[in-house]
Biopython code that builds the backbone (N, CA, C, O; Angstrom):
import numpy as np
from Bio.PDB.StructureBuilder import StructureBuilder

atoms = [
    (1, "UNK", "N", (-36.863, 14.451, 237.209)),
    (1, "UNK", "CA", (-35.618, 13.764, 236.948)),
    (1, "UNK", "C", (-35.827, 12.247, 236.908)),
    (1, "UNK", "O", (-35.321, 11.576, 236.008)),
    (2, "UNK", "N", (-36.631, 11.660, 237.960)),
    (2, "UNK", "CA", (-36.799, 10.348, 238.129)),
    (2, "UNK", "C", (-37.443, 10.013, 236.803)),
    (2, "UNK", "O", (-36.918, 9.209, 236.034)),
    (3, "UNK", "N", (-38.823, 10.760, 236.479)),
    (3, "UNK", "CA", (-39.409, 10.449, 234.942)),
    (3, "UNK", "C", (-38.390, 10.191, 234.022)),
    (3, "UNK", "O", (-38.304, 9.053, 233.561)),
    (4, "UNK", "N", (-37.341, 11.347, 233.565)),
    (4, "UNK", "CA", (-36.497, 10.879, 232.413)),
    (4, "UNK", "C", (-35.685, 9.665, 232.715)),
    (4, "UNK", "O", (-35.340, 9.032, 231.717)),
    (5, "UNK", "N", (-35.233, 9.115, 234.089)),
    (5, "UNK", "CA", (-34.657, 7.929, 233.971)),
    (5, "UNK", "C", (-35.645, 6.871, 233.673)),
    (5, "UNK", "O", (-35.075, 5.841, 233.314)),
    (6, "UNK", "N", (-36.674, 6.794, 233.695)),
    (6, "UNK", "CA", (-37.459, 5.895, 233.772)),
    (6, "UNK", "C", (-38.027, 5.889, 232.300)),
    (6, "UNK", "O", (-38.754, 4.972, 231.919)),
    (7, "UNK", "N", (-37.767, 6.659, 231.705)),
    (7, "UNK", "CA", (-38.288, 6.868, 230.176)),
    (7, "UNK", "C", (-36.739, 6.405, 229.056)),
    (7, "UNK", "O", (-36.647, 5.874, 227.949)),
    (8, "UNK", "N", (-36.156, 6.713, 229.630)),
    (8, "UNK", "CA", (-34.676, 6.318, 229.059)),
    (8, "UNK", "C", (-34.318, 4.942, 229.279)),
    (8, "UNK", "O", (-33.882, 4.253, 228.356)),
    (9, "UNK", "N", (-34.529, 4.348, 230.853)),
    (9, "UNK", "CA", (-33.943, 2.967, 230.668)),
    (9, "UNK", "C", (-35.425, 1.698, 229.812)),
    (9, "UNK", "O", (-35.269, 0.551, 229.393)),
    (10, "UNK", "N", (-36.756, 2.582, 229.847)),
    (10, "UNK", "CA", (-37.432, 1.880, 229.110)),
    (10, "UNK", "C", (-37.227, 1.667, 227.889)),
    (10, "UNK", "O", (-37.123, 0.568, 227.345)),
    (11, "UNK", "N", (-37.144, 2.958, 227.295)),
    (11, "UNK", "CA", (-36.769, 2.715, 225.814)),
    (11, "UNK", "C", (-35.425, 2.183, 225.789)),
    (11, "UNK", "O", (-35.128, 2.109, 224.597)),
    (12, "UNK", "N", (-34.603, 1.834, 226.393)),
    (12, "UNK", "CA", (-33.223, 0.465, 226.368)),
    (12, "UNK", "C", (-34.071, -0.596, 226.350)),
    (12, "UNK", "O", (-34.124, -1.338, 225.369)),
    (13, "UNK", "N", (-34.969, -0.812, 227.646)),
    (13, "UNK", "CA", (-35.284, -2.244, 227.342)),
    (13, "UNK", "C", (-35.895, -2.478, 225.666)),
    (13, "UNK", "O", (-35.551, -3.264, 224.784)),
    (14, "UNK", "N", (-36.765, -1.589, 225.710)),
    (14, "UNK", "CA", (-37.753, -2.192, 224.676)),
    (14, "UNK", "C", (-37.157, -1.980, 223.057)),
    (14, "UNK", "O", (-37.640, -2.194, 221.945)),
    (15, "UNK", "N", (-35.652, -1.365, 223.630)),
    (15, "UNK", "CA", (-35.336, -1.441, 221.684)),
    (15, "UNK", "C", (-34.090, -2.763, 221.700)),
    (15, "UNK", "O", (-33.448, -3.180, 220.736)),
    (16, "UNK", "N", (-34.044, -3.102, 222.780)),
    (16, "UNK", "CA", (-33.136, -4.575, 223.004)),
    (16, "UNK", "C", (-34.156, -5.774, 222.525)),
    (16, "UNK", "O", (-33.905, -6.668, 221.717)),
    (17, "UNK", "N", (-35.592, -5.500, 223.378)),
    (17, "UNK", "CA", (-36.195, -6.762, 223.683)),
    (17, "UNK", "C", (-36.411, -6.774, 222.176)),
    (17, "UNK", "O", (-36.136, -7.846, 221.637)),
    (18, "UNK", "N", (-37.051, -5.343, 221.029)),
    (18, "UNK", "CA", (-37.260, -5.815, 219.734)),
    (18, "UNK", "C", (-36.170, -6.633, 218.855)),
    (18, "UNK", "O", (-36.647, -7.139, 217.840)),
    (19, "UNK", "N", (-34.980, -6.818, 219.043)),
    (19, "UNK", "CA", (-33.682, -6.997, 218.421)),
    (19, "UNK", "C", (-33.899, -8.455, 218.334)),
    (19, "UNK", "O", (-33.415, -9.219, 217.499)),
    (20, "UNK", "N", (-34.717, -8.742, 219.342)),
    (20, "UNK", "CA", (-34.439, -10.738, 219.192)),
    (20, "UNK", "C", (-35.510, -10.945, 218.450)),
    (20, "UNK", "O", (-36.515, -10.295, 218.162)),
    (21, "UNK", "N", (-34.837, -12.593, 218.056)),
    (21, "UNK", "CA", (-35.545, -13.052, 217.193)),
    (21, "UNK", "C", (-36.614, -13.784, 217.584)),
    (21, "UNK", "O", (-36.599, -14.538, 218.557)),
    (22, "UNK", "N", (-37.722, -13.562, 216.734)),
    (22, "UNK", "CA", (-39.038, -14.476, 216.882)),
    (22, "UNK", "C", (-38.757, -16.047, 217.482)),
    (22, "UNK", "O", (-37.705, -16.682, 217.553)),
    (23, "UNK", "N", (-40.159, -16.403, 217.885)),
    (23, "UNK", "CA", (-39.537, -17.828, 218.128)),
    (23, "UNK", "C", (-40.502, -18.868, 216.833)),
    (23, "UNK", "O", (-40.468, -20.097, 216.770)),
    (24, "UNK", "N", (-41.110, -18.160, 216.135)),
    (24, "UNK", "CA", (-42.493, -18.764, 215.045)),
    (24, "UNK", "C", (-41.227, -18.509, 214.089)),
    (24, "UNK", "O", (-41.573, -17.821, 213.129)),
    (25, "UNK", "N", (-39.576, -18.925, 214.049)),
    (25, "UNK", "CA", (-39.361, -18.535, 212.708)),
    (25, "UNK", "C", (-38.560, -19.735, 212.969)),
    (25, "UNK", "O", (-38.287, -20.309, 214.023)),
    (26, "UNK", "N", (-38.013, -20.158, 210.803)),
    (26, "UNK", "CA", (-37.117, -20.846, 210.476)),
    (26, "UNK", "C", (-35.608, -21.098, 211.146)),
    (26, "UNK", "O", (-34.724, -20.301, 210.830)),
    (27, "UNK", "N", (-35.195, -22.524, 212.346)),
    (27, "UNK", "CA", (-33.782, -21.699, 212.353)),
    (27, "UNK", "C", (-32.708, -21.758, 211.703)),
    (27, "UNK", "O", (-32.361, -22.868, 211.300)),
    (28, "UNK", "N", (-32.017, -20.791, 211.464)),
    (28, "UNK", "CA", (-30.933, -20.495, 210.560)),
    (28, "UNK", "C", (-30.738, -21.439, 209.505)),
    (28, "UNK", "O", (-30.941, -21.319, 208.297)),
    (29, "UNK", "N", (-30.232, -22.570, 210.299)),
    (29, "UNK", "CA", (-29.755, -23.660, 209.839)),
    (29, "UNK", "C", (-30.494, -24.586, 208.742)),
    (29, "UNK", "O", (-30.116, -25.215, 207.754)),
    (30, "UNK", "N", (-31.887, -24.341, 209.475)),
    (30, "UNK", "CA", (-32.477, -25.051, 208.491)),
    (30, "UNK", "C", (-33.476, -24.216, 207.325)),
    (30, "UNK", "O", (-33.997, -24.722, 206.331)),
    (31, "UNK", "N", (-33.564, -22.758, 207.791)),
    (31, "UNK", "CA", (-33.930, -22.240, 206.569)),
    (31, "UNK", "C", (-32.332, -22.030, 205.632)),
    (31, "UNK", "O", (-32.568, -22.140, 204.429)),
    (32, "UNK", "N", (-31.431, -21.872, 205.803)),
    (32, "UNK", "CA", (-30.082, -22.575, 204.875)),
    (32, "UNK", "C", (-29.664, -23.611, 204.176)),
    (32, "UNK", "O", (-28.905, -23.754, 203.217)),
    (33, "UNK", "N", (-30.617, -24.648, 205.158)),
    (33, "UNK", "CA", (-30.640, -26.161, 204.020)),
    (33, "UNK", "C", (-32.072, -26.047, 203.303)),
    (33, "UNK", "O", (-32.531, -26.892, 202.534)),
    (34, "UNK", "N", (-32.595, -25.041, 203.630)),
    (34, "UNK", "CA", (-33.773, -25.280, 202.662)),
    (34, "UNK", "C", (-33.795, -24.317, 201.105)),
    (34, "UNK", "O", (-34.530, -24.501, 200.134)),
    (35, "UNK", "N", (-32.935, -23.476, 201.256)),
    (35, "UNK", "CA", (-32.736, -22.581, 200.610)),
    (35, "UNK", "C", (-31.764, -23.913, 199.572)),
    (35, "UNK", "O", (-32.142, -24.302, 198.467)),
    (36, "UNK", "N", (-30.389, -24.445, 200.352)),
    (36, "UNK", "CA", (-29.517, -25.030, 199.325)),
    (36, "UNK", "C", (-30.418, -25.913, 198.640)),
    (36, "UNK", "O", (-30.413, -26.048, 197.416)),
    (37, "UNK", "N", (-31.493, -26.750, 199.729)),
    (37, "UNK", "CA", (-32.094, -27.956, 198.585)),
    (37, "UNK", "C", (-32.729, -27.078, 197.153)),
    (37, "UNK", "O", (-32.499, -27.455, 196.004)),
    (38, "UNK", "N", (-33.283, -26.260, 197.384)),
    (38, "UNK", "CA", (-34.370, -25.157, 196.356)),
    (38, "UNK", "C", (-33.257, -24.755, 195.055)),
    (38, "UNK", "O", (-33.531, -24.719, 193.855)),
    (39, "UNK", "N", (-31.704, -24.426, 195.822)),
    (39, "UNK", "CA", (-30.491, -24.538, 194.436)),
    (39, "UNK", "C", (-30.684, -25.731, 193.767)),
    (39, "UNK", "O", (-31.106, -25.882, 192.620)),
    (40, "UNK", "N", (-30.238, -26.827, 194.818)),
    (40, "UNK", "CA", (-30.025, -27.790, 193.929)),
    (40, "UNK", "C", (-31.013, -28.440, 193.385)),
    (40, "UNK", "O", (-30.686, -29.356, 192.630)),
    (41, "UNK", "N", (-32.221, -28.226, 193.554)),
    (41, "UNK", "CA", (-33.138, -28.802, 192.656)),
    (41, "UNK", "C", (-33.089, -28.540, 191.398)),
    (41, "UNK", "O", (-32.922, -29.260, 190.413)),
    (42, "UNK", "N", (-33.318, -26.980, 191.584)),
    (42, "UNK", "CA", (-33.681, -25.661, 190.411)),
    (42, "UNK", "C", (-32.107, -26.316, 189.515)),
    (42, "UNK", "O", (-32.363, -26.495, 188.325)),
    (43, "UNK", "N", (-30.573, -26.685, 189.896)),
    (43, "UNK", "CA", (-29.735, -27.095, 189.345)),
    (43, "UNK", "C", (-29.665, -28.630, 188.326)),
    (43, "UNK", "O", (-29.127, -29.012, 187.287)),
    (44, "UNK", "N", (-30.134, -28.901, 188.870)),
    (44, "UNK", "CA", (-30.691, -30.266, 188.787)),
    (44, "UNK", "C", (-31.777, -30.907, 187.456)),
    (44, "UNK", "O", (-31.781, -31.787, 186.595)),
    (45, "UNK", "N", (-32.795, -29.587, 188.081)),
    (45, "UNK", "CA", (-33.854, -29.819, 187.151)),
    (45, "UNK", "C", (-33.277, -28.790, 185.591)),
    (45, "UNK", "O", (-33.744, -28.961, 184.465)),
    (46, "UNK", "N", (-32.155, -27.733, 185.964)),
    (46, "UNK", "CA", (-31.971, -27.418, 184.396)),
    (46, "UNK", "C", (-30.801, -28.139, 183.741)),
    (46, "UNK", "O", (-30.484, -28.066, 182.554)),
    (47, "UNK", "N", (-30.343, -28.689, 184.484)),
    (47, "UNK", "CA", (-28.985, -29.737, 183.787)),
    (47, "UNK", "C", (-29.968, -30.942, 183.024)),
    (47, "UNK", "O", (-29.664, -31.416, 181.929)),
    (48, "UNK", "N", (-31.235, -31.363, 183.822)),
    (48, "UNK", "CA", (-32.071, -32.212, 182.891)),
    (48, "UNK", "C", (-32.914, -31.693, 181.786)),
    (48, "UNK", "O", (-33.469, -32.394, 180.939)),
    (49, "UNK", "N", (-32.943, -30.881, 181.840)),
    (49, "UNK", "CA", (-33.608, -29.373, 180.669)),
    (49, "UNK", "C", (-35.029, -29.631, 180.900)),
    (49, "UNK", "O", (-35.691, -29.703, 179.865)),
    (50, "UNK", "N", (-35.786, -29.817, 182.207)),
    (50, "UNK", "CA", (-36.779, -30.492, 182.241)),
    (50, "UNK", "C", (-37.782, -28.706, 182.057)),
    (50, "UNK", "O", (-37.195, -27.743, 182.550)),
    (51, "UNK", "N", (-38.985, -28.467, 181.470)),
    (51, "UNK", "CA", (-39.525, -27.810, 180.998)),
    (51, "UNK", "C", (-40.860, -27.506, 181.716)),
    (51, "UNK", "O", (-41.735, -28.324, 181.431)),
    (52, "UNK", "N", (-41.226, -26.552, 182.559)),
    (52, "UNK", "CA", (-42.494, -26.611, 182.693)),
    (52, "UNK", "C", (-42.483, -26.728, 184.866)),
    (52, "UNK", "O", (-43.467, -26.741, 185.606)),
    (53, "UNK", "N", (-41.492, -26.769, 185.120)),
    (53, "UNK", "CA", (-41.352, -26.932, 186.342)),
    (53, "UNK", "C", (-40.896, -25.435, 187.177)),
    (53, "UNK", "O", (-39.815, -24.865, 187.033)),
    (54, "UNK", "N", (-42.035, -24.987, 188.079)),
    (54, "UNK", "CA", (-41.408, -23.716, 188.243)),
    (54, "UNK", "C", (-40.602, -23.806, 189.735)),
    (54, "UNK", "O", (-40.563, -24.830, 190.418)),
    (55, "UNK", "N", (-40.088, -22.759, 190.025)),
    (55, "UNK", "CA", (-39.681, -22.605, 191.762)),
    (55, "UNK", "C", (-40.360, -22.836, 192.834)),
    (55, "UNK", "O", (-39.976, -23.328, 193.895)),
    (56, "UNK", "N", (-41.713, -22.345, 192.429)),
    (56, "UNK", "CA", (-42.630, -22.424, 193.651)),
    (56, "UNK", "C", (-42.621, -24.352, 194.065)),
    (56, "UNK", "O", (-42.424, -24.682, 195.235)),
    (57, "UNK", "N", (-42.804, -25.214, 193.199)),
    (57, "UNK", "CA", (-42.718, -26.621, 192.824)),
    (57, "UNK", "C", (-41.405, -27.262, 193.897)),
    (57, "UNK", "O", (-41.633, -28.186, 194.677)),
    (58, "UNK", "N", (-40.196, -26.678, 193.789)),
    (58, "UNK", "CA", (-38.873, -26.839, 194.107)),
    (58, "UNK", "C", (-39.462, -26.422, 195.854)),
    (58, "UNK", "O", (-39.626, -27.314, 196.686)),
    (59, "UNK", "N", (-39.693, -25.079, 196.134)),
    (59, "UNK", "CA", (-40.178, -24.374, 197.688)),
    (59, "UNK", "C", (-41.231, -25.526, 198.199)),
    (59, "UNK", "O", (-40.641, -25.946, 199.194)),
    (60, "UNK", "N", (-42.007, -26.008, 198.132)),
    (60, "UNK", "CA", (-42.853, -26.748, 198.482)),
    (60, "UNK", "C", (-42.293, -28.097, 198.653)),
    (60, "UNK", "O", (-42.549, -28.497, 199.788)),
    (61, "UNK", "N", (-41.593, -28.995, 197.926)),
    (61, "UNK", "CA", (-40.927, -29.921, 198.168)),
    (61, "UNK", "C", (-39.825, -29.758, 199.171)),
    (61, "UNK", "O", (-39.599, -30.587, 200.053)),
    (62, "UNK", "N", (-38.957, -28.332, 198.941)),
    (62, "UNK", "CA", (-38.087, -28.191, 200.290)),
    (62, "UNK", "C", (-38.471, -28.082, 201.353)),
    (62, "UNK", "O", (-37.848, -28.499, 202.330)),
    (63, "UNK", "N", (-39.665, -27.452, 201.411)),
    (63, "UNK", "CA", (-40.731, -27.238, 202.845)),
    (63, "UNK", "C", (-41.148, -28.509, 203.624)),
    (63, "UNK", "O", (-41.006, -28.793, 204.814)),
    (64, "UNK", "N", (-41.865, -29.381, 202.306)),
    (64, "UNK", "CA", (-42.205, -30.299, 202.971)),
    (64, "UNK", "C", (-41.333, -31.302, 203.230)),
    (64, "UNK", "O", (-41.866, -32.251, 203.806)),
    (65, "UNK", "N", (-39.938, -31.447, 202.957)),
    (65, "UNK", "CA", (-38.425, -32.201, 203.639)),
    (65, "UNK", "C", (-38.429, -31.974, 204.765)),
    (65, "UNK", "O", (-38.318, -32.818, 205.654)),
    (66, "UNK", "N", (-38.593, -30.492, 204.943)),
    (66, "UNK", "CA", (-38.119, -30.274, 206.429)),
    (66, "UNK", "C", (-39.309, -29.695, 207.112)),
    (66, "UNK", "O", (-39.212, -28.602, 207.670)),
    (67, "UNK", "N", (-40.372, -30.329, 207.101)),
    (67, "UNK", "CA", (-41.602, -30.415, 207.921)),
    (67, "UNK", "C", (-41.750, -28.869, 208.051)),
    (67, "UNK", "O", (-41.835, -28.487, 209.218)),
    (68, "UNK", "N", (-41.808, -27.715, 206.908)),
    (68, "UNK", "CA", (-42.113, -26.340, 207.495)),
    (68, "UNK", "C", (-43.041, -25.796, 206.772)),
    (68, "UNK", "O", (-43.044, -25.922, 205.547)),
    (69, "UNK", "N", (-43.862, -25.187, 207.362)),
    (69, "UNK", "CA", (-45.018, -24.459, 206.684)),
    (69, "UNK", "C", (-44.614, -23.100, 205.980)),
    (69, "UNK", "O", (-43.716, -22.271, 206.132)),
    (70, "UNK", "N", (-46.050, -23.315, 204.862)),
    (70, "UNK", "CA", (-45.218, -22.119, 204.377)),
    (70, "UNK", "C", (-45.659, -20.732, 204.744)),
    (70, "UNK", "O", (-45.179, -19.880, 203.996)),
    (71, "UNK", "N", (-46.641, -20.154, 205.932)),
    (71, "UNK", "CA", (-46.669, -18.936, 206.671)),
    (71, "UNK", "C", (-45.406, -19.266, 207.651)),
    (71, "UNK", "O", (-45.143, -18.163, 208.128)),
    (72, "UNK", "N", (-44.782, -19.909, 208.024)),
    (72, "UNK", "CA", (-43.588, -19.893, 208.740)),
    (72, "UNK", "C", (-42.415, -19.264, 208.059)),
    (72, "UNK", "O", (-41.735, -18.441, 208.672)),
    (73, "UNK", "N", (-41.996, -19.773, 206.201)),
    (73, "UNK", "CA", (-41.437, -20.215, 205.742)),
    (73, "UNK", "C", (-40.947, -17.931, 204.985)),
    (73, "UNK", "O", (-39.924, -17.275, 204.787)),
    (74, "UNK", "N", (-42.574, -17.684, 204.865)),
    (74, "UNK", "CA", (-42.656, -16.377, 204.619)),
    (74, "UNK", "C", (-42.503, -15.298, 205.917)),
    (74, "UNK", "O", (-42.096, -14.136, 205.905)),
    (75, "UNK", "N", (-42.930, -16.037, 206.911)),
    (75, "UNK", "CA", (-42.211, -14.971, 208.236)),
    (75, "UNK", "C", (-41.112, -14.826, 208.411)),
    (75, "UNK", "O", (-40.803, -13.715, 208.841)),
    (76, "UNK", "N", (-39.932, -15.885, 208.170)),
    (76, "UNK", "CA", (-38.579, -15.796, 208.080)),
    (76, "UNK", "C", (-38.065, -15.150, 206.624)),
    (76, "UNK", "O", (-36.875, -14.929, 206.402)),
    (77, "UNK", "N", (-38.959, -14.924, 205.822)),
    (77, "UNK", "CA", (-37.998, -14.854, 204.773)),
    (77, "UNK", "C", (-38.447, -13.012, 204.431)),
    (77, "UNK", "O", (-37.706, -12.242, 203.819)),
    (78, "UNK", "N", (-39.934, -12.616, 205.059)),
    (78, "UNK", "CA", (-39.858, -11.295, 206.169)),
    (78, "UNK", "C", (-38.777, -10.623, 206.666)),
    (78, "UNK", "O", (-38.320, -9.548, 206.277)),
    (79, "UNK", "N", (-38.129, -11.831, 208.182)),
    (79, "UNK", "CA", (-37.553, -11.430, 209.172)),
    (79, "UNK", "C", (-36.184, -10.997, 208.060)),
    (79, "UNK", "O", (-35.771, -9.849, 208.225)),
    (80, "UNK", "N", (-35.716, -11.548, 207.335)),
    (80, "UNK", "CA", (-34.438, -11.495, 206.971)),
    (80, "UNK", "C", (-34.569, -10.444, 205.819)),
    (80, "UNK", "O", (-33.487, -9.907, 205.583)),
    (81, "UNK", "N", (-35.607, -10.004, 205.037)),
    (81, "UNK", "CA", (-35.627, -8.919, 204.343)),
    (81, "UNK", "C", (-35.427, -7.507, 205.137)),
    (81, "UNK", "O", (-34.916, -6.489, 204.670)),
    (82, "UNK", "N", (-35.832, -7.651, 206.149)),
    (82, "UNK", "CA", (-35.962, -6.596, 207.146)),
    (82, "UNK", "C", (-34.249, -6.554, 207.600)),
    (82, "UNK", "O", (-33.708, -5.585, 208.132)),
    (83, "UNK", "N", (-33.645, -7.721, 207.279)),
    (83, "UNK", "CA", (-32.036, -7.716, 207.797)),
    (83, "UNK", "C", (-30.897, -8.238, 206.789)),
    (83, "UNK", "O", (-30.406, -9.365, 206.840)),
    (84, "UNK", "N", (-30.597, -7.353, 205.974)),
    (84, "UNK", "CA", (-30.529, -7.790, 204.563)),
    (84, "UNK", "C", (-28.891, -8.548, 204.849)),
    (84, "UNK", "O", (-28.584, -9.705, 204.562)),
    (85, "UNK", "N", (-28.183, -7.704, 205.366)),
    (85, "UNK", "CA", (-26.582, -8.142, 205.903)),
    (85, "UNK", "C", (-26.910, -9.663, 206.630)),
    (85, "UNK", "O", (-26.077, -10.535, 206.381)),
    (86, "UNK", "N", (-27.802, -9.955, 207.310)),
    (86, "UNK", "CA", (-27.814, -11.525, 207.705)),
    (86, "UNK", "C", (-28.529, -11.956, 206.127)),
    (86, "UNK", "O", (-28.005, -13.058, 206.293)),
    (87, "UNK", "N", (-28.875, -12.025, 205.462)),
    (87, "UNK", "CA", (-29.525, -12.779, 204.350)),
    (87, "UNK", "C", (-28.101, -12.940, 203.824)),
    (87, "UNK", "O", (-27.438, -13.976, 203.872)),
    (88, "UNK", "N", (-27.650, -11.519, 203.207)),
    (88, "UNK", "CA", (-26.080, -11.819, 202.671)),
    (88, "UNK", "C", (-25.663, -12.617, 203.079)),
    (88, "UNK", "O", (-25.754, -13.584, 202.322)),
    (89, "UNK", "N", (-25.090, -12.861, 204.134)),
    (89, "UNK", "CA", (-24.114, -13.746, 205.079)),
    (89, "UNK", "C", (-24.415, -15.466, 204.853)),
    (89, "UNK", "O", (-23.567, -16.351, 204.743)),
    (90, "UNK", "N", (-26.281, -15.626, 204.823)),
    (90, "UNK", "CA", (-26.658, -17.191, 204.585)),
    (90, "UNK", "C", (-26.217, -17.344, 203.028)),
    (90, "UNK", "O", (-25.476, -18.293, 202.772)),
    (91, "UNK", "N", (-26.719, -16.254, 201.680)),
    (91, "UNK", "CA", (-26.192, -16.593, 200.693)),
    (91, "UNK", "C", (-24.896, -16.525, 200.120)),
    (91, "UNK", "O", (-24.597, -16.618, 198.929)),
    (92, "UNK", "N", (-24.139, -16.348, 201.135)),
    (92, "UNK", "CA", (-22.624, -15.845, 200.720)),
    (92, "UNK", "C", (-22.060, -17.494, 201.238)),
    (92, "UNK", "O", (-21.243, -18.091, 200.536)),
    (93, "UNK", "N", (-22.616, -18.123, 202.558)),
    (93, "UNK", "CA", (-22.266, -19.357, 202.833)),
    (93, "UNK", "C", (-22.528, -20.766, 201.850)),
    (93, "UNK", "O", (-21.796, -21.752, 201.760)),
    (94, "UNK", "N", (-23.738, -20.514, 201.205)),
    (94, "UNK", "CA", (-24.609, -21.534, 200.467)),
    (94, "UNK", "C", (-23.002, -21.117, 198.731)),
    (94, "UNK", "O", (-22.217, -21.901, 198.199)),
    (95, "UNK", "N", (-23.204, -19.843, 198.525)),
    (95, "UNK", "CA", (-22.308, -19.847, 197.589)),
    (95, "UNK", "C", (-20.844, -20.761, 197.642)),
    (95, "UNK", "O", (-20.405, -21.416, 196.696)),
    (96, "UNK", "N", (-20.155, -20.617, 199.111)),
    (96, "UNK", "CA", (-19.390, -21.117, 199.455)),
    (96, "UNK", "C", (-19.205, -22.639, 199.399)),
    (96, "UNK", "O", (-18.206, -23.286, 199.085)),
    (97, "UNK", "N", (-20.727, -23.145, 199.879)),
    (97, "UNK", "CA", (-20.356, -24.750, 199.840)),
    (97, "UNK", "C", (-20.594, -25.536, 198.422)),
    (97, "UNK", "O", (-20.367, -26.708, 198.120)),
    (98, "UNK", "N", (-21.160, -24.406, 197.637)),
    (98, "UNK", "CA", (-21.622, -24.832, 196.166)),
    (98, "UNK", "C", (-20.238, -25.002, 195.408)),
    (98, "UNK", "O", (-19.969, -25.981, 194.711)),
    (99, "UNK", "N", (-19.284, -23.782, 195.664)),
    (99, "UNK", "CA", (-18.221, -24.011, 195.174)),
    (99, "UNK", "C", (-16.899, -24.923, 195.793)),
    (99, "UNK", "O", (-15.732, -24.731, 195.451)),
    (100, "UNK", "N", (-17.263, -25.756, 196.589)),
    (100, "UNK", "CA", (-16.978, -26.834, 197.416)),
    (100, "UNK", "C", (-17.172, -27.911, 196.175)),
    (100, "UNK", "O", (-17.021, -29.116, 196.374)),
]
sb = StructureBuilder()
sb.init_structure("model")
sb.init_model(0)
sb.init_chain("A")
sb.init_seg("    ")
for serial, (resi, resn, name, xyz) in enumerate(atoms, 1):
    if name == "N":
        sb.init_residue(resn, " ", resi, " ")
    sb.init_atom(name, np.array(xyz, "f"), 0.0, 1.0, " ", f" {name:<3s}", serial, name[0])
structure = sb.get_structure()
């Protein structure tokens, strides 16, 4: 009897402790402003019809604004594939302030 409690409140801890978030990742906030700068570039650069400039170009300049690497930059963007309803939620906000 004692075994199954002890097997039950472990697996509580350890499917809680997986739920949090890394601490090697983007936070929120600023993988959200890095995402908007990467719009408004990519916006930016086709309102100038400029030719020859890809995304990756735009990611690297947003990265390096906000001092983030880019194995950091791909662990968060990992973490949030794995959590698609929080990805929604950052691009549903970025939509929001665009149409601001």
């Amino acid at each position: 009897m004692v075994k199954n409690w002890i097997f039950i409140i472990s697996i509580i801890c350890f499917g809680c402790a997986q739920n949090k978030i890394p601490q090697d990742l983007i936070p929120r906030e600023t993988f959200k402003s890095i995402l908007i700068d990467i719009k408004s570039a990519k916006s930016n650069n086709k309102a100038k019809q400029k030719i020859g400039t890809d995304s990756l170009f735009f990611l690297n300049q947003a990265l390096f604004k906000h001092g983030v690497s880019d194995t950091i930059y791909h662990k968060t963007v990992l973490f949030y594939a794995k959590r698609p309803e929080e990805l929604l939620a950052i691009i549903k906000e970025i939509e929001t302030l665009s149409a601001e």
